[in-house]
ZAVO-975501 format. One record per residue: residue number from 0; chain; x, y, z of N, C-alpha, C in turn. Coordinates in nm, 4 decimals. Example, Ala and Ser with C-alpha at 12.3 -4.5 7.8 and 13.67 -1.06 7.14 Angstrom:
<pts>
<0, "A", <1.3190, -0.5690, 0.7800>, <1.2300, -0.4500, 0.7800>, <1.3200, -0.3300, 0.7800>>
<1, "A", <1.2850, -0.2250, 0.7080>, <1.3670, -0.1060, 0.7140>, <1.2900, 0.0030, 0.7870>>
</pts>
This chain:
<pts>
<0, "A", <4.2384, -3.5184, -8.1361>, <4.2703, -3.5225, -8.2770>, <4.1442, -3.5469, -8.3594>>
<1, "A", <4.0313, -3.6215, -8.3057>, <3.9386, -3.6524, -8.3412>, <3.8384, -3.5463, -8.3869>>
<2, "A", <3.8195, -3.4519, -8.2687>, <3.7999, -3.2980, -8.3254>, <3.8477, -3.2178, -8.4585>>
<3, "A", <3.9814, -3.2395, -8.4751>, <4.0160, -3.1487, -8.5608>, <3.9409, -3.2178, -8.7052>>
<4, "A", <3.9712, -3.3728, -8.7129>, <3.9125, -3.4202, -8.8255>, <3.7661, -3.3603, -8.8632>>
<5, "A", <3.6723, -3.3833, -8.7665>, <3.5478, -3.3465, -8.7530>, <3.5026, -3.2133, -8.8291>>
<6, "A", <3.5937, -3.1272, -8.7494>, <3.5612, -2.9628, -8.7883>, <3.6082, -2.9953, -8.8870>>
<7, "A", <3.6946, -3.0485, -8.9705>, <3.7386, -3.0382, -9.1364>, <3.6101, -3.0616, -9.2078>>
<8, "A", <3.5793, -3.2410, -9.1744>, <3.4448, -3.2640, -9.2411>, <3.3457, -3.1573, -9.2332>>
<9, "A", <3.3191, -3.0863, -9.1250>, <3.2128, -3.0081, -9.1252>, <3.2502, -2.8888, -9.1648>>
<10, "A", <3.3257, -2.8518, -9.2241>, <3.3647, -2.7107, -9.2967>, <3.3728, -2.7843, -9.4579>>
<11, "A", <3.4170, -2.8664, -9.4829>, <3.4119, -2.9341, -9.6142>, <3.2388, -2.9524, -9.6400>>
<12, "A", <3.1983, -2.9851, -9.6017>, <3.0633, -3.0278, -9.6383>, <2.9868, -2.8329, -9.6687>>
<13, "A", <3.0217, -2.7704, -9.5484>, <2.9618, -2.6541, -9.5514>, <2.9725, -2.5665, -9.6159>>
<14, "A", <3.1453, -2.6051, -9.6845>, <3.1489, -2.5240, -9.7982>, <3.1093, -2.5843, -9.9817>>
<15, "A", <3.0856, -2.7345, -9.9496>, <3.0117, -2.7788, -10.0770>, <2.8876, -2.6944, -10.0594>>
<16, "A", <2.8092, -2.7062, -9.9834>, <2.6699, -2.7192, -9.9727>, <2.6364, -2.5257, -9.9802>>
<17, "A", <2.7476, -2.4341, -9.9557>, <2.7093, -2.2717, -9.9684>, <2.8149, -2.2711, -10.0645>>
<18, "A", <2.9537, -2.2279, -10.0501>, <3.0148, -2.1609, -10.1135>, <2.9952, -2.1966, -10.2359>>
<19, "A", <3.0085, -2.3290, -10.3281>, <2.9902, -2.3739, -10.4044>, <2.8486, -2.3350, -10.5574>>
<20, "A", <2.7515, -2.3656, -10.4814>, <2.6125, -2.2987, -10.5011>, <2.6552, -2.1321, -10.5643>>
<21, "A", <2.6980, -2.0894, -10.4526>, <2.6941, -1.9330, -10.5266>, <2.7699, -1.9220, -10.5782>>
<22, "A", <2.8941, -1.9640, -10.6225>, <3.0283, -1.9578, -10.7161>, <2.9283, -1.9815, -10.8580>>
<23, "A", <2.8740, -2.1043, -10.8624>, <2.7861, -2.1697, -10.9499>, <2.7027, -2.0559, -10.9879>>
<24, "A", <2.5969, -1.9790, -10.9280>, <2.5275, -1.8897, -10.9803>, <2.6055, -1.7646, -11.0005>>
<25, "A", <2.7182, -1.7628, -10.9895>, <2.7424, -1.6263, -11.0433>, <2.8160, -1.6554, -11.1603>>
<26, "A", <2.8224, -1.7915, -11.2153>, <2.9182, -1.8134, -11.3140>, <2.8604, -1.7858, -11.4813>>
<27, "A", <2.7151, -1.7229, -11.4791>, <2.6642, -1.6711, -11.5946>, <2.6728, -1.8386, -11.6782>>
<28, "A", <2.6892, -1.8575, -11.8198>, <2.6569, -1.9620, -11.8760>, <2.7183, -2.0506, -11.8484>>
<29, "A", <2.8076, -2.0852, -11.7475>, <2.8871, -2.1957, -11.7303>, <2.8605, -2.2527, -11.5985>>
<30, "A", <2.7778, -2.2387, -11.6168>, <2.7251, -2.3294, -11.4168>, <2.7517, -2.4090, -11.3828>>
<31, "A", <2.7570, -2.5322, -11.4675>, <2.7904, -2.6847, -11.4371>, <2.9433, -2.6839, -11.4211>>
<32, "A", <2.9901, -2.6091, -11.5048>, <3.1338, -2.6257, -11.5400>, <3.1800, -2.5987, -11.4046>>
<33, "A", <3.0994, -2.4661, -11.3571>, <3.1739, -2.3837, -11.2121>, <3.1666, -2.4542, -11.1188>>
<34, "A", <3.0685, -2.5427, -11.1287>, <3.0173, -2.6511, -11.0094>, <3.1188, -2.7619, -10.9939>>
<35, "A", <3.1816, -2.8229, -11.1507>, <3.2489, -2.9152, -11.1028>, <3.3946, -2.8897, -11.0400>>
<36, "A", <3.3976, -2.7346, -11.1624>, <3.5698, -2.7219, -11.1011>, <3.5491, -2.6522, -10.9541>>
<37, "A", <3.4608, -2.6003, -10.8785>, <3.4548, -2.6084, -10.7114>, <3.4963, -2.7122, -10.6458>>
<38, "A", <3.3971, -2.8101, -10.7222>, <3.4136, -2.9222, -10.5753>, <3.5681, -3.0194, -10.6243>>
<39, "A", <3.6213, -3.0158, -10.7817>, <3.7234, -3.0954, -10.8328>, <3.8244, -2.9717, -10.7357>>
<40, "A", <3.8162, -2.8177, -10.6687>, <3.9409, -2.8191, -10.6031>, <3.9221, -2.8097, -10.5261>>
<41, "A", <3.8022, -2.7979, -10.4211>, <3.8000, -2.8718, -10.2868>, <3.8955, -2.9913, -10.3017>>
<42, "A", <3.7944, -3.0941, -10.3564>, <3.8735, -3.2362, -10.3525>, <4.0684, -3.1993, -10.3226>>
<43, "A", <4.0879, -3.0889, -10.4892>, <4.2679, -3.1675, -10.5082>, <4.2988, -3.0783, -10.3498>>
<44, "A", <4.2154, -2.9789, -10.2778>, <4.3010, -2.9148, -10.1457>, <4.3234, -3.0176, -10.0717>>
<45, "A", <4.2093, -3.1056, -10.0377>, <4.2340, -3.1654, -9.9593>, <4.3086, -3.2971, -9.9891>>
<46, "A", <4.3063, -3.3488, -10.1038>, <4.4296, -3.4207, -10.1209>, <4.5824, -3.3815, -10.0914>>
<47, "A", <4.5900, -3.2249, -10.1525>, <4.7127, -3.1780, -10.1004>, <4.7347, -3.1651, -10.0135>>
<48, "A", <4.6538, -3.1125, -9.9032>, <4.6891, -3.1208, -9.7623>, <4.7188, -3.2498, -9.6863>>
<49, "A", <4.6387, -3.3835, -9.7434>, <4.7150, -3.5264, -9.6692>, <4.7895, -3.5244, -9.7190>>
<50, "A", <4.8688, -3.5256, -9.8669>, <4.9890, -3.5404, -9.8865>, <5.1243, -3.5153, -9.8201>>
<51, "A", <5.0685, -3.3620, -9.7770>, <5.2259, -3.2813, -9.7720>, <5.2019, -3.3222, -9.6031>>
<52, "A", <5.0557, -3.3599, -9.5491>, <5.0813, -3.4310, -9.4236>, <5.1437, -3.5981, -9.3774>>
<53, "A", <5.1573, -3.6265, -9.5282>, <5.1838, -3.7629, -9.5386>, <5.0862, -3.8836, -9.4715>>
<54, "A", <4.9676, -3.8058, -9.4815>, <4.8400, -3.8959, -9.3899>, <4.8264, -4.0107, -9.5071>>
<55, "A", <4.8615, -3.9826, -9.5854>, <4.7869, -4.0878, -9.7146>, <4.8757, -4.1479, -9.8150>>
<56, "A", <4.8583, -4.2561, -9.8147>, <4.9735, -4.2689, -9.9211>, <4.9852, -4.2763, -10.0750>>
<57, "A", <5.0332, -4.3278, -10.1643>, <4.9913, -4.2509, -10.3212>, <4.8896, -4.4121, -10.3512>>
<58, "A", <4.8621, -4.5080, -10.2831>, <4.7606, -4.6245, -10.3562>, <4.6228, -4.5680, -10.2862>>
<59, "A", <4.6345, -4.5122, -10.1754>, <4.4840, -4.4347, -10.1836>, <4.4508, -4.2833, -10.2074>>
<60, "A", <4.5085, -4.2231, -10.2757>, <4.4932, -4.0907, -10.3517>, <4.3857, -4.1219, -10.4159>>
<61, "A", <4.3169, -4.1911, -10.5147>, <4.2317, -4.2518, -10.6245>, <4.1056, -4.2110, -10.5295>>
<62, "A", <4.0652, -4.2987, -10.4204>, <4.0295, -4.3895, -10.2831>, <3.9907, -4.2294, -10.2556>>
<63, "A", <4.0079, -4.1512, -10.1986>, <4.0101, -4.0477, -10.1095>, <3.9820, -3.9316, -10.2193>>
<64, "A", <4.0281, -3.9202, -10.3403>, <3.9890, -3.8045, -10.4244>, <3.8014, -3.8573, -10.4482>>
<65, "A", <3.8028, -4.0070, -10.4761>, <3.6890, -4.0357, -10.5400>, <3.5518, -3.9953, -10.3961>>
<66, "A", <3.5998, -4.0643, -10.2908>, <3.5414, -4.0065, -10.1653>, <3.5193, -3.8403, -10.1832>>
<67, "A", <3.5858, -3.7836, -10.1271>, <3.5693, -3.6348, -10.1610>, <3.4583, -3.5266, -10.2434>>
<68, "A", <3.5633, -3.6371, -10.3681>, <3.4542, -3.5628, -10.5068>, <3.3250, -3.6004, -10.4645>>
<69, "A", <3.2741, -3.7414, -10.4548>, <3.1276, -3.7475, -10.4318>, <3.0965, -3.6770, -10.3273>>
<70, "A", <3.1285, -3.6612, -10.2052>, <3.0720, -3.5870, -10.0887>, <3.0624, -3.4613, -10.1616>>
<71, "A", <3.1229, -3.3783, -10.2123>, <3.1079, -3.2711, -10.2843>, <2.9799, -3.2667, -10.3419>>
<72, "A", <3.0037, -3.3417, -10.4148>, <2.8982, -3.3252, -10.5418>, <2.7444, -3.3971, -10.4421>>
<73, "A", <2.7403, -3.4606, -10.4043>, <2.6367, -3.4834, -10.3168>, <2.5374, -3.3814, -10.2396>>
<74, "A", <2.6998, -3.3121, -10.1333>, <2.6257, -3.1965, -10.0763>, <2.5997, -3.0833, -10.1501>>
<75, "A", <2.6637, -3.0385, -10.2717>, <2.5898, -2.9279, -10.3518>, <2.4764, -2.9229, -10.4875>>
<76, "A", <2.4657, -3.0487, -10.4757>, <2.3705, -3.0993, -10.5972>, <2.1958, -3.0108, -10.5594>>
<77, "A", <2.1492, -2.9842, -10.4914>, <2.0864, -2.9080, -10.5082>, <2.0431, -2.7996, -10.5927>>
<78, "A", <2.1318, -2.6862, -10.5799>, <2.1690, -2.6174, -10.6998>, <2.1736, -2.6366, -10.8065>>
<79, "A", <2.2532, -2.7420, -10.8813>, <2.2385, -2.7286, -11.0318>, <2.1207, -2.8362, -11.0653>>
<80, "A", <2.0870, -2.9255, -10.9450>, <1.9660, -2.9683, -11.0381>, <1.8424, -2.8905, -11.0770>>
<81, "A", <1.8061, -2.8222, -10.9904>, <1.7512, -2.6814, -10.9507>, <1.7035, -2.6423, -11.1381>>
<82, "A", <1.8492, -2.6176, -11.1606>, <1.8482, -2.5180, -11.2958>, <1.8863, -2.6175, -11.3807>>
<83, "A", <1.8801, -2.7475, -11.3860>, <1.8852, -2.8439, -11.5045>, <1.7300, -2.8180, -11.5204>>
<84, "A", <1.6224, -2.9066, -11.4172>, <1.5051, -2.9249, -11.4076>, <1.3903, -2.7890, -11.4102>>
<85, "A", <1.4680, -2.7178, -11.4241>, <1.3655, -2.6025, -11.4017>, <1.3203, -2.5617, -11.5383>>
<86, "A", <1.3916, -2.5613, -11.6687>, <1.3257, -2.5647, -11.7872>, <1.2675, -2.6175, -11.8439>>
<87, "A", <1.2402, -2.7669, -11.8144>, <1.2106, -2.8604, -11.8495>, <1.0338, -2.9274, -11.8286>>
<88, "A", <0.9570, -2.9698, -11.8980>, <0.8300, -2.9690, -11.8730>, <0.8787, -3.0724, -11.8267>>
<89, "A", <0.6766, -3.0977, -11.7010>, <0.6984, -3.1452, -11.6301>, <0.7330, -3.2895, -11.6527>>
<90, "A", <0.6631, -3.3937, -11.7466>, <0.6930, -3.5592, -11.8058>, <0.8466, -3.5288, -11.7808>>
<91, "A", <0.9631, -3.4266, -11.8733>, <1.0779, -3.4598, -11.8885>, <1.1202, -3.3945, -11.7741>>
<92, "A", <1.0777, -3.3209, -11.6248>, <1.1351, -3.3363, -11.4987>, <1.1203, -3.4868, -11.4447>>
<93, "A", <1.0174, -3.5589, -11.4821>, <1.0133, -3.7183, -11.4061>, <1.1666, -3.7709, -11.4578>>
<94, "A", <1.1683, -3.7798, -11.5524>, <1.2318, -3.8523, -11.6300>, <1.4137, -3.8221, -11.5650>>
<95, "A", <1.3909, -3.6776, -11.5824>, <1.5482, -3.6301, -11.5283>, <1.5389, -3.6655, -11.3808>>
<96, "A", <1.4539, -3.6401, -11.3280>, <1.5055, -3.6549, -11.1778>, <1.5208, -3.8308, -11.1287>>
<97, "A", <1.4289, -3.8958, -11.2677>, <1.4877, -4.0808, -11.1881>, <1.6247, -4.1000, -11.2492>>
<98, "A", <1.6420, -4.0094, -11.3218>, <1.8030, -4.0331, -11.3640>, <1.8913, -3.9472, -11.2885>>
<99, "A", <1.8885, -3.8339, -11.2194>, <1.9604, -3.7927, -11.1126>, <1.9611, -3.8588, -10.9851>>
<100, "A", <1.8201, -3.9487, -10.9534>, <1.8569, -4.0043, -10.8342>, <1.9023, -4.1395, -10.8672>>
<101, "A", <1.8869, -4.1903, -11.0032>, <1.9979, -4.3214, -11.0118>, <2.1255, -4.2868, -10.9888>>
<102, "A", <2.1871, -4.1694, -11.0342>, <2.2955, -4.1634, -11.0233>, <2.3495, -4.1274, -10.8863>>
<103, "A", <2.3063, -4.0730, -10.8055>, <2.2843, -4.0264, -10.6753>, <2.3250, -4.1832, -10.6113>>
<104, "A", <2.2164, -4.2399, -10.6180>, <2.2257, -4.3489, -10.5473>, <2.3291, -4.4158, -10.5690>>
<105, "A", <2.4023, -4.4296, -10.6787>, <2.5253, -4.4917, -10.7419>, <2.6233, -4.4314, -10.6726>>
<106, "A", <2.6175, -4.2936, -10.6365>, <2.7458, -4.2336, -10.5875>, <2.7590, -4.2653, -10.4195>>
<107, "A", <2.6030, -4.2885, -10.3663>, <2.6283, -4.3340, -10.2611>, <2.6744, -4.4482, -10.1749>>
<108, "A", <2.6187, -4.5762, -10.2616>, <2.6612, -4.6577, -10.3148>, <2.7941, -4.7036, -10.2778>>
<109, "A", <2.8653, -4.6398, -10.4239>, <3.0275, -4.6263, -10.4118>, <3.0931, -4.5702, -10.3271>>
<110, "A", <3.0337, -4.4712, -10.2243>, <3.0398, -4.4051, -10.0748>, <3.0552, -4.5091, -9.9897>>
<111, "A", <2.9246, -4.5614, -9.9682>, <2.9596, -4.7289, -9.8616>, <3.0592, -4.7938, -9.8603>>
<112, "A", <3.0584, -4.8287, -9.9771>, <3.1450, -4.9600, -10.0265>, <3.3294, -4.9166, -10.0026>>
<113, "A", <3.3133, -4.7512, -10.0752>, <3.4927, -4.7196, -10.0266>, <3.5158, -4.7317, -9.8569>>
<114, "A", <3.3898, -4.6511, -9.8213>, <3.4512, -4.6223, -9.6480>, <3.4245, -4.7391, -9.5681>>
<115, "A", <3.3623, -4.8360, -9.6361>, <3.2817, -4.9112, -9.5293>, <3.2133, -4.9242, -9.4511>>
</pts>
């Protein structure tokens, strides 16, 4: 059973980290937008799928969406920082990127602390 979990994680992650990315670049002026609503329905699939498996119950839905979303957004963040930082001279790339990795770190952070 331990397997099957596994291959989930590792198809979840694999599809933040590709499918995601290129959904994102083909989305013409709305990149960020495309980025979040990717990984916001990764996340609700896989909420729906513990549900209707009854793996989860409704006090950790919150717990498990918030997990998710960050792994998402974690593994595809590449990409749009990419094209935040890429217009930007270089002083205001410092500046953005200690504020992407504060937040980074915050999400990881809140990663630990949910899963333990």
């Amino acid at each position: 059973m331990g397997l099957v979990f596994g291959l989930g994680a590792y198809f979840y992650v694999l599809c933040c980290a590709v499918v995601v990315p290129l959904l994102m670049f083909g989305a013409g002026r709305f990149k960020l937008v495309a980025w979040q609503l990717g990984v916001a329905s990764l996340t609700l699939s896989v909420i729906g799928d513990n549900i209707g498996n009854h793996a989860i119950s409704r006090r950790e839905i919150p717990r498990v969406a918030f997990v998710f979303w960050a792994l998402g957004i974690l593994s595809s963040s590449p990409a749009p920082i990419y094209l935040l930082l890429s217009p930007l001279t270089p002083r205001r790339r410092y500046i953005a990127g200690a504020v992407i990795a504060a937040v980074a770190i915050a999400l990881s952070l809140g990663l630990k602390k949910i899963t333990g």
